[in-house]
N, C-alpha and C positions, 0 to 999 in steps of 0.2 A: 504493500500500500504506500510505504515512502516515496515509492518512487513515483507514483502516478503522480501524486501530489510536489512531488520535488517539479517536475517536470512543470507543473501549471504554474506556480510558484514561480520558477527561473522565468516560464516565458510571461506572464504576469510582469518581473521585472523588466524585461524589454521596454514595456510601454512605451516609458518616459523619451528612450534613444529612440525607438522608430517616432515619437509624438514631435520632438523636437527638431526628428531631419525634417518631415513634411512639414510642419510649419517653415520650414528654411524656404519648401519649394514652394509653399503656399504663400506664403505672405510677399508682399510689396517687395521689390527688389530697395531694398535699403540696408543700408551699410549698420547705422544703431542697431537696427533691429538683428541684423546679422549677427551683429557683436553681443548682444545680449543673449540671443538663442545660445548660442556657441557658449555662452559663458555656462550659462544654466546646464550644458549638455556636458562638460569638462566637468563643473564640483557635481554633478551626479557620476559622474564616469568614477570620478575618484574615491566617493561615497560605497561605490559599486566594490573596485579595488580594491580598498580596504577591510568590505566583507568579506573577498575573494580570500586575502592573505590569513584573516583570520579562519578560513574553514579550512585552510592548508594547514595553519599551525593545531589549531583543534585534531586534524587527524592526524597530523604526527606525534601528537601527546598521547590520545588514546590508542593508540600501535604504538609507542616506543618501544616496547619488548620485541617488535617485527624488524625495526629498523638497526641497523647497523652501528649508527653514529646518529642522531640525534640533531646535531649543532646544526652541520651545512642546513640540510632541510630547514633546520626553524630560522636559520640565515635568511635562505631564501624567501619564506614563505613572509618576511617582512618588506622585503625591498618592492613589491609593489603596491602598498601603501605609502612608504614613503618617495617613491617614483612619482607617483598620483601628488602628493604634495608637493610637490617641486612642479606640478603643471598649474597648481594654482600659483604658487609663487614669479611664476613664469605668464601669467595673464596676459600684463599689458602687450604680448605679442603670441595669438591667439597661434598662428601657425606652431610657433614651437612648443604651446601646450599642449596641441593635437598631437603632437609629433607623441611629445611626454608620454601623454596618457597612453599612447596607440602601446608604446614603452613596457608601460604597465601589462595591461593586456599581455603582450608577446609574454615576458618573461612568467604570467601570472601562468598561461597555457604551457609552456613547457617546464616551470614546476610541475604542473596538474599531470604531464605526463610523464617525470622522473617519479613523482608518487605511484604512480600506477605500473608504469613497467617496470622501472628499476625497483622501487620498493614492496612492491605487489599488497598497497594498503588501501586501494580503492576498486571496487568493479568498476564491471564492465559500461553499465548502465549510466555509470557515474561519470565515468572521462568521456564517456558519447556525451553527455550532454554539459556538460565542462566545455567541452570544444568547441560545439554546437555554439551552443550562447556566446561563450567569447569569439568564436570567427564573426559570426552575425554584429556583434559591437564592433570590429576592428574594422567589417566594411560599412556599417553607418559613419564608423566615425572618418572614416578616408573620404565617404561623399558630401563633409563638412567642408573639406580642402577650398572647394570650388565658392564659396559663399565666404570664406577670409580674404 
């Protein structure tokens, strides 16, 4: 049953990135308003990342008897939170927050898949839909480019 529910949950979380690309294509070609969507879409991206990084760290805790070493992983599983803030801190030039964030994502995915094949602490159901969701964000957030 987790998983049905995991599943509506993740795409549930979508919403917000597909709400605010088509607002991009919906609305007035204006530059504020550009900037402001974008801004909205970035502190949710990173809102987002920082769930991400925590559900890495949660299940490297709860398997630590599975894992090897401990440290790298919970290294990793922090950097794209803090990646994510560094795209807010990086605002006033939206392209390289996009860039940031995109950042995030990448590295947040291939943690999600050194937990799963290398560490063998997630199913299969789980990095499907890990990837899923984060491919689907990384190309929303590429079709912001055109609107900075």
């Amino acid at each position: 049953m987790g998983r049905v529910q995991s599943y509506i949950l993740g795409g549930l979380g979508l919403i917000p990135f597909v709400a605010i690309v088509l607002s991009c294509f919906l609305s007035p070609p204006d530059e504020e308003i550009y900037s402001l969507l974008i801004y909205i879409y970035i502190a949710y991206a990173a809102i987002i990342s920082s769930f991400l990084g925590g559900i890495q760290w949660g299940l490297i805790i709860s398997h630590a008897e599975k894992v090897y070493s401990t440290f790298f992983p919970l290294v990793v599983s922090v950097l794209p939170p803090l990646i994510a803030w560094i795209s807010l801190l990086t605002i006033q030039n939206l392209t390289i927050s996009l860039i940031i964030i995109t950042a995030s994502y990448v590295v947040s995915i291939l943690h999600d898949c050194y937990l799963h094949y290398r560490e063998k602490i997630t199913s299969s159901w789980f990095i499907l839909m890990r990837l899923t969701l984060s491919i689907l964000v990384i190309l929303l957030t590429s079709t912001l480019y055109i609107f900075v």
